[in-house]
VEXSE-438891 format. One record per residue: residue number from 1; x, y, z of N, C-alpha, C in turn. Coordinates in Angstrom, 1 decimal, always signed. Layout:
[pt NUM; [X; Y; Z]; [X; Y; Z]; [X; Y; Z]]
...
# end
This chain:
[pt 1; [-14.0; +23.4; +27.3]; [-13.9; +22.0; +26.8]; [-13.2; +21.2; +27.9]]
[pt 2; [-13.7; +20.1; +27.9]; [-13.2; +19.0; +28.9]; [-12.3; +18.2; +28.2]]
[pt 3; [-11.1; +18.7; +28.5]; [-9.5; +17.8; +28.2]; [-9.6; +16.0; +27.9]]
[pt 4; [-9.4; +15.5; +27.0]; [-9.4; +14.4; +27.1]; [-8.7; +13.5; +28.0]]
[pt 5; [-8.8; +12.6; +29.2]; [-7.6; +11.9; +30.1]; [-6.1; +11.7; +29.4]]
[pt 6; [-6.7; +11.2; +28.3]; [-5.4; +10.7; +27.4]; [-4.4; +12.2; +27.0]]
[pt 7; [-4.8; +13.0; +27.2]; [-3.9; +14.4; +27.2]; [-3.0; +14.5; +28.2]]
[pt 8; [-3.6; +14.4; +29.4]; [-2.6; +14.8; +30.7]; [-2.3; +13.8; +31.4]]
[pt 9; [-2.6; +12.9; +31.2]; [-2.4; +11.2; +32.5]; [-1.8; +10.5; +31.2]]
[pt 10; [+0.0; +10.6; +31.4]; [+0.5; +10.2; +30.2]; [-0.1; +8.1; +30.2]]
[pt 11; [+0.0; +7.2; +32.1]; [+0.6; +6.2; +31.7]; [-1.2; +5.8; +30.7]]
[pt 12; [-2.2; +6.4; +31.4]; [-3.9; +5.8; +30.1]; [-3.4; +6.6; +28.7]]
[pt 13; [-2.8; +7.0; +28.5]; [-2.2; +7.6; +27.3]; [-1.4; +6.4; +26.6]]
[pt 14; [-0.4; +5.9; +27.4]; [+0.3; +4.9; +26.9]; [-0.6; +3.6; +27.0]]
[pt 15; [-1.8; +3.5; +27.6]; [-2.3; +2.5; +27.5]; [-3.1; +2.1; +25.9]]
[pt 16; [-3.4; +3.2; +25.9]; [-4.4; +3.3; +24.5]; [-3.5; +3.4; +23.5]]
[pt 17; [-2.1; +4.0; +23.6]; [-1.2; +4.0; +21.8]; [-1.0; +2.7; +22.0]]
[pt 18; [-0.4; +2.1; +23.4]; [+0.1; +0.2; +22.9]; [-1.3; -0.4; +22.5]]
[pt 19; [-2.3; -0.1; +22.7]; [-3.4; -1.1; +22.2]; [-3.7; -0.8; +21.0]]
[pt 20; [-3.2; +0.4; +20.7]; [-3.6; +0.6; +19.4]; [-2.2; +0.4; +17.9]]
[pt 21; [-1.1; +0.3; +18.6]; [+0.1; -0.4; +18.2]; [-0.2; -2.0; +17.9]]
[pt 22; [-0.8; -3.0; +19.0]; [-1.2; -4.4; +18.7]; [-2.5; -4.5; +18.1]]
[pt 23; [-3.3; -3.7; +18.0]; [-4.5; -3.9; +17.2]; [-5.1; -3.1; +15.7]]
[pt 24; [-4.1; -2.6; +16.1]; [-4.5; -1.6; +14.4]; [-3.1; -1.2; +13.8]]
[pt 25; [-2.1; -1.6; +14.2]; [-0.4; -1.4; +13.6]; [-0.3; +0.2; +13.8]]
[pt 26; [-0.8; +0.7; +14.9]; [-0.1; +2.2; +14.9]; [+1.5; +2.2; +14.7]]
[pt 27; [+1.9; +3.0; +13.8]; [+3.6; +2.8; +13.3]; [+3.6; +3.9; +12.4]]
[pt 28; [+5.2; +4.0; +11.6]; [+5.9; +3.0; +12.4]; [+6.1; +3.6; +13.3]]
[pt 29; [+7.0; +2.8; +14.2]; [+7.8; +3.3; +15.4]; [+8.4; +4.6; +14.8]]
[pt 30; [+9.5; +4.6; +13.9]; [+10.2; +5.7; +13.8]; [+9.8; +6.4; +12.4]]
[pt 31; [+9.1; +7.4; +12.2]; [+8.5; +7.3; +10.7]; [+9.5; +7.9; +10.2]]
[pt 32; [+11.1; +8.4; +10.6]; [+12.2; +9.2; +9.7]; [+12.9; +7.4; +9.2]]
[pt 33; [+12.4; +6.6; +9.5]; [+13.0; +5.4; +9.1]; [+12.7; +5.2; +7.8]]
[pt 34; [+13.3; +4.3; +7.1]; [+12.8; +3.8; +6.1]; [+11.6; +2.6; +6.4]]
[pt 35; [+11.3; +2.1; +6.9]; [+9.8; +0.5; +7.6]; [+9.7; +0.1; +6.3]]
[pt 36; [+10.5; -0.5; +5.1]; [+10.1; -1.2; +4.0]; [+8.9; -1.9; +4.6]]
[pt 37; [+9.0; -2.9; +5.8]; [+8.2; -3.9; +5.8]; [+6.9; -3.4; +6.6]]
[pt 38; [+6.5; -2.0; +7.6]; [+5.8; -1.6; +7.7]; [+5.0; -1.7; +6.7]]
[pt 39; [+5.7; -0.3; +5.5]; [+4.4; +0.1; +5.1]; [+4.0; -1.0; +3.8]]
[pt 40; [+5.0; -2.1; +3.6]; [+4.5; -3.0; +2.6]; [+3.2; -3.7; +3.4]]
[pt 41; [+3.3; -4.0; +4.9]; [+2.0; -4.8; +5.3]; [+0.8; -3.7; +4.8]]
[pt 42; [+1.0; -2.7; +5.2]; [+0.1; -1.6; +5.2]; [-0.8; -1.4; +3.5]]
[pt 43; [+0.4; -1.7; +3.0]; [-0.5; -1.3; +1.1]; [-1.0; -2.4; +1.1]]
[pt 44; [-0.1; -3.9; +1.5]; [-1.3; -4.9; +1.2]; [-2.5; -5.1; +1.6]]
[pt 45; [-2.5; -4.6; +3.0]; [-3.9; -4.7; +3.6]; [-4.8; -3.3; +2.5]]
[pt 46; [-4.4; -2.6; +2.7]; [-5.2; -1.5; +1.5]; [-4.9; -2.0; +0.3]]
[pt 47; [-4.4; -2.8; -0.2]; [-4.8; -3.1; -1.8]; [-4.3; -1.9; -2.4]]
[pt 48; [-2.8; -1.1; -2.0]; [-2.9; +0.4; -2.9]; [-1.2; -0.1; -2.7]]
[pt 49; [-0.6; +1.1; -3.6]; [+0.9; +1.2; -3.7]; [+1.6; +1.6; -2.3]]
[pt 50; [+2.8; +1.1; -2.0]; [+3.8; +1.9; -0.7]; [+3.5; +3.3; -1.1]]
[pt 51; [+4.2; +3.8; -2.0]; [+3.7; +5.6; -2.4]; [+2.2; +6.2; -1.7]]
[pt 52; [+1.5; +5.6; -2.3]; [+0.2; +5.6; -1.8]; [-0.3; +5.4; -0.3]]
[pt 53; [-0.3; +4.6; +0.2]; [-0.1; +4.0; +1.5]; [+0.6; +5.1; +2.5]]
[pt 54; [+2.2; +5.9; +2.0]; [+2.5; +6.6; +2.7]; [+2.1; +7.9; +3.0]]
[pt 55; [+1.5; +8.1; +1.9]; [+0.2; +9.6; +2.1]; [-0.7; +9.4; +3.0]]
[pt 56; [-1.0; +8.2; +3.9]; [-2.2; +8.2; +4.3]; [-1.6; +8.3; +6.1]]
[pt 57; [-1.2; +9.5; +6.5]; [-0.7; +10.2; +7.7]; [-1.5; +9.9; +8.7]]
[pt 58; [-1.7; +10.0; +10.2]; [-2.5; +10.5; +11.2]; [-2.5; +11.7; +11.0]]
[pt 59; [-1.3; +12.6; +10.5]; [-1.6; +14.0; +10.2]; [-3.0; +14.6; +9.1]]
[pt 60; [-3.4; +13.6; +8.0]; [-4.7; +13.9; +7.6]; [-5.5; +12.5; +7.5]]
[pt 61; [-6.0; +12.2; +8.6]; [-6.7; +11.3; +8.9]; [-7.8; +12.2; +9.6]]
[pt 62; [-9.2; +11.7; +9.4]; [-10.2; +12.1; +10.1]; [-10.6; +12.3; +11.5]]
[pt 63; [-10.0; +11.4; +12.1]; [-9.6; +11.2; +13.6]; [-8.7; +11.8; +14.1]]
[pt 64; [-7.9; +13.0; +13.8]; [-7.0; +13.5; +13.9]; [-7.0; +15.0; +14.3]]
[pt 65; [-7.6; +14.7; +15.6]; [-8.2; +16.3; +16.1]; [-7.0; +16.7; +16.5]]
[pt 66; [-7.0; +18.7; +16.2]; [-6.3; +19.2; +15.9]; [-6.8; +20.9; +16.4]]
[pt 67; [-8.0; +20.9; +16.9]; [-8.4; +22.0; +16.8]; [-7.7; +23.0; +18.3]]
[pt 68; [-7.4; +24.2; +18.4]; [-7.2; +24.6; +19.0]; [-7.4; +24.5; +20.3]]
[pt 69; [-8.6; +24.3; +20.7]; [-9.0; +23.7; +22.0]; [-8.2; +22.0; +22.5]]
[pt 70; [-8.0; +21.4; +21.6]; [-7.5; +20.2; +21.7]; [-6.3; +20.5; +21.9]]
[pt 71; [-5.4; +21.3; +20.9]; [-3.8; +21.5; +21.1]; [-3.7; +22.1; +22.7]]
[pt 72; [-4.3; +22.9; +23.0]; [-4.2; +23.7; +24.2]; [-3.9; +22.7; +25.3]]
[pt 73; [-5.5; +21.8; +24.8]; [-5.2; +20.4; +26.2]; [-3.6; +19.5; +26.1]]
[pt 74; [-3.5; +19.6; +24.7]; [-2.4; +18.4; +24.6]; [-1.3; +19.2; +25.3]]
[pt 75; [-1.0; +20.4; +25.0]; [+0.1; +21.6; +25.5]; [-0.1; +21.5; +27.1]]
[pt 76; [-1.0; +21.6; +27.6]; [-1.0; +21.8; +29.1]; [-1.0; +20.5; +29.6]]
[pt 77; [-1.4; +19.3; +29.1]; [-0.8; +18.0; +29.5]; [+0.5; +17.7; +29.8]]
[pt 78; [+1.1; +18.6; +28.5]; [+2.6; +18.2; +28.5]; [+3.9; +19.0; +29.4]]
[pt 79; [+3.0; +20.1; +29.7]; [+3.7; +21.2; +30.5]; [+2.8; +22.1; +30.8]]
[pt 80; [+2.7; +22.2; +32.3]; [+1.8; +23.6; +32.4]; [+2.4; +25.1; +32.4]]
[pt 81; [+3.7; +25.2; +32.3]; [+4.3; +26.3; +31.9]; [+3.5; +26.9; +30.2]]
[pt 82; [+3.6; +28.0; +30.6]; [+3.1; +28.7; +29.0]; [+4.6; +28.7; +28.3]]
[pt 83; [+5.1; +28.8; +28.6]; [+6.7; +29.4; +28.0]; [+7.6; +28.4; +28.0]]
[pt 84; [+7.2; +27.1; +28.6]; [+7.9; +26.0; +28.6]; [+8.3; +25.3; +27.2]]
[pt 85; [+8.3; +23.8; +27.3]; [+8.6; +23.2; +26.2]; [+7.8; +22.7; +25.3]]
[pt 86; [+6.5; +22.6; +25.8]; [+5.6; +21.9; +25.2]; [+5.1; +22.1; +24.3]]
[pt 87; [+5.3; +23.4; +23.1]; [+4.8; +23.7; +22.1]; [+6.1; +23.1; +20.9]]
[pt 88; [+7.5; +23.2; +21.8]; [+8.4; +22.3; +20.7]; [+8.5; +21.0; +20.5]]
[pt 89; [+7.8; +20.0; +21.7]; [+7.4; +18.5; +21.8]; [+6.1; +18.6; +20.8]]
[pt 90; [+5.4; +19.3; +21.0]; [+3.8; +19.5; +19.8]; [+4.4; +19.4; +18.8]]
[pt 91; [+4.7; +20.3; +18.6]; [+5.7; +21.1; +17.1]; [+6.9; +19.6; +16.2]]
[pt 92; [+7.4; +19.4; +16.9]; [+8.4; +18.1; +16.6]; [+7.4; +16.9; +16.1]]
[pt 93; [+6.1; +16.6; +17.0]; [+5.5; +15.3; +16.6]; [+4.4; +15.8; +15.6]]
[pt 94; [+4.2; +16.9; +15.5]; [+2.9; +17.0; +15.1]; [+1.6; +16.6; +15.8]]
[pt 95; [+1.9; +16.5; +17.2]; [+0.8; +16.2; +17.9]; [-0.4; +16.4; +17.8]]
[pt 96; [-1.5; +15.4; +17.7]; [-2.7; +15.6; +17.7]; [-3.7; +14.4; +19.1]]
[pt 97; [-4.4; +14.5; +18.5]; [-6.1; +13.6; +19.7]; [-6.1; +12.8; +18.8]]
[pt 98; [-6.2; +11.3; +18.5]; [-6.9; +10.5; +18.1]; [-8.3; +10.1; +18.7]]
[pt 99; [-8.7; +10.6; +18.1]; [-10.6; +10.5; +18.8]; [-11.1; +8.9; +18.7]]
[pt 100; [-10.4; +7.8; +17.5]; [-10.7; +7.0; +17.4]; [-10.6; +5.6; +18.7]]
[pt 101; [-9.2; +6.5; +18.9]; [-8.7; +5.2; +20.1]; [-8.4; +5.9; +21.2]]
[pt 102; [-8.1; +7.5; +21.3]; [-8.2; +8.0; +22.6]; [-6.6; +8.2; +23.5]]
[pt 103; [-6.1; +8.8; +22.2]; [-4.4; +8.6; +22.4]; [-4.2; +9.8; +21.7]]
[pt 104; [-2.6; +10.4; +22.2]; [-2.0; +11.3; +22.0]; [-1.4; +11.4; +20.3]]
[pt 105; [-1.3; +11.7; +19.5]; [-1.1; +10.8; +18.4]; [+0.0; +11.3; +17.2]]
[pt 106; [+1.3; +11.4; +16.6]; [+2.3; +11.7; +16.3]; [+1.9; +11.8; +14.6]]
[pt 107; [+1.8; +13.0; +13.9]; [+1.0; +13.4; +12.7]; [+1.7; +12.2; +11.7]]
[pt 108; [+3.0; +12.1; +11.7]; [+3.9; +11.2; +10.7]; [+3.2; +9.8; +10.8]]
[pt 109; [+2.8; +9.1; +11.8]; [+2.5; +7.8; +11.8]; [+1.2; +7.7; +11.2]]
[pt 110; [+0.9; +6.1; +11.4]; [-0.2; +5.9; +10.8]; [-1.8; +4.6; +11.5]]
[pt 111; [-2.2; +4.2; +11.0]; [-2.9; +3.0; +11.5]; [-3.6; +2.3; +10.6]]
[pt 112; [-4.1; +1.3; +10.9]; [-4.9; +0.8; +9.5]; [-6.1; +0.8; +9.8]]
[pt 113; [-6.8; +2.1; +10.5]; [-8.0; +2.5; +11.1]; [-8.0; +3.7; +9.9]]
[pt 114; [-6.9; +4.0; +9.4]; [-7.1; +5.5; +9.1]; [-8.4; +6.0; +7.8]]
[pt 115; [-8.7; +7.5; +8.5]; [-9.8; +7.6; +7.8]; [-9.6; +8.8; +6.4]]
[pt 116; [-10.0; +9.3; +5.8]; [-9.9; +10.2; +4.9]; [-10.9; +11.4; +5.2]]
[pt 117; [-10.1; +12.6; +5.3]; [-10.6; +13.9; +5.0]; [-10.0; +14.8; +6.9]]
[pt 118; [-8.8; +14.6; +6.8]; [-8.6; +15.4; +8.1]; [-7.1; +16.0; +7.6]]
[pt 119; [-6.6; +16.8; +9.0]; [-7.3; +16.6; +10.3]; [-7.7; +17.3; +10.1]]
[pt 120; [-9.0; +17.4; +11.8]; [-10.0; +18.2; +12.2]; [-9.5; +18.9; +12.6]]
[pt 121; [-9.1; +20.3; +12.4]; [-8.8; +21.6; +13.1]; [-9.9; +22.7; +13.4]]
[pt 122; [-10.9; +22.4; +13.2]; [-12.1; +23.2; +13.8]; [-13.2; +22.4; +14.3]]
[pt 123; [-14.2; +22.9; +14.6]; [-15.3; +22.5; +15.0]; [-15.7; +21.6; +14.4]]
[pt 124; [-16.2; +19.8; +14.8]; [-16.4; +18.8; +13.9]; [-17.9; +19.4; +13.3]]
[pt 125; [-18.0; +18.3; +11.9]; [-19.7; +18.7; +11.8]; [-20.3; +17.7; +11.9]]
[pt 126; [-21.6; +17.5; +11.9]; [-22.2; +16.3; +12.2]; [-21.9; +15.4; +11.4]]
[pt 127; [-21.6; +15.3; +10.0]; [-20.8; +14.4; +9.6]; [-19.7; +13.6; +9.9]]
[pt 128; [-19.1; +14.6; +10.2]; [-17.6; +13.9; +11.1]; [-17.7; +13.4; +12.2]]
[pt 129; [-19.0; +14.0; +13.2]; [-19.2; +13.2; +14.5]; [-19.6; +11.7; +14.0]]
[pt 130; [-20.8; +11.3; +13.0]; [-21.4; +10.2; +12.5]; [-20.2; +9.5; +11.9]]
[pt 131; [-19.0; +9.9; +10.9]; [-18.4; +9.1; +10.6]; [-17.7; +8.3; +12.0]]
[pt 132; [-16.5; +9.4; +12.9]; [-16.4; +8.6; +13.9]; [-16.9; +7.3; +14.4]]
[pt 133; [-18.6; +7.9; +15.3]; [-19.2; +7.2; +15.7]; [-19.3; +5.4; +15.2]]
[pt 134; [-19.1; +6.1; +13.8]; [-19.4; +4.4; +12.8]; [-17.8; +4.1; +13.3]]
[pt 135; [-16.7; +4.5; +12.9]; [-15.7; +3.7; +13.1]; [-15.4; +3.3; +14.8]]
[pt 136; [-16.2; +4.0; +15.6]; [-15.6; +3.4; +16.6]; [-16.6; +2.1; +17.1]]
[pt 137; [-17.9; +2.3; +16.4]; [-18.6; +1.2; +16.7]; [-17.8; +0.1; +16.0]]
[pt 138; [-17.5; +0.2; +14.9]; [-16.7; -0.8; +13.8]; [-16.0; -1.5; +14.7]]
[pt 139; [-14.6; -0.8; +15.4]; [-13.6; -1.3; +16.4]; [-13.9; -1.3; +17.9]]
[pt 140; [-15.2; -1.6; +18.3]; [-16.3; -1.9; +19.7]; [-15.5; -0.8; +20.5]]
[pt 141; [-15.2; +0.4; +20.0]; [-14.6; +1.0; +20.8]; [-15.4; +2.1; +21.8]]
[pt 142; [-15.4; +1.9; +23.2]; [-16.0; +2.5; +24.2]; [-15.6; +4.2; +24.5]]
[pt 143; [-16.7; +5.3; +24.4]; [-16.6; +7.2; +24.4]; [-16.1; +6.8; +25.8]]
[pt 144; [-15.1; +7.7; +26.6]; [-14.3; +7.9; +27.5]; [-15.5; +8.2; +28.2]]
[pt 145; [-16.7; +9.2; +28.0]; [-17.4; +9.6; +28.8]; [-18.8; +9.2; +29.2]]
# end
């Protein structure tokens, strides 16, 4: 597997979470916070309750690759030591791939991109590639490759 950029070249990493912070409310910033006013924007744009609203994680979002081969890349982005730190930096955020926007992506937070039925921890199926595909055409969003 070919590592995504956004795994190892933190500052296009950082370019893609701030774009996706001003264009889709990736947040909150601190999810052990309380963000009354986060996730109140959040239910209103979904039309659903805060309770509700707050189930809707990057950690089970459809865009939320996860699969072994992906962890491995985010792990060796973050440290190439095997024995180093980078499985307690993974471990602490719940790090994942956002396939949607192409960012490193912290399982607690959220976006108002988010999709239903994840994460992907194995092999996508053509389904899941097709869903993608529609949301990133949705958000004109350009495949790295």
């Amino acid at each position: 597997m070919n590592c995504p950029t956004a795994t190892y070249d933190i500052k296009f990493n950082l370019k893609n979470r701030n774009w996706a912070i001003k264009n889709v409310d990736y947040g909150p910033a601190n999810p052990e916070e309380d963000n009354e006013e986060y996730w109140q924007n959040l239910a209103d744009m979904w039309s659903v309750s805060i309770d509700e609203v707050q189930e809707m994680r990057c950690g089970n979002c459809a865009a939320f690759i996860q699969t072994p081969e992906m962890l491995d890349c985010i792990l060796k982005g973050i440290d190439e030591e095997t024995d180093g730190y980078a499985k307690d930096v993974q471990g602490a955020a719940n790090l994942g791939y956002c396939e949607l926007f192409d960012f490193k992506c912290a399982g607690e937070r959220t976006c108002s991109a988010w999709l239903t039925g994840g994460p992907i921890t194995k092999k996508m199926t053509k389904n899941q590639q097709n869903m993608l595909m529609m949301a990133k055409t949705e958000y004109d969003i350009e495949d790295e490759s």
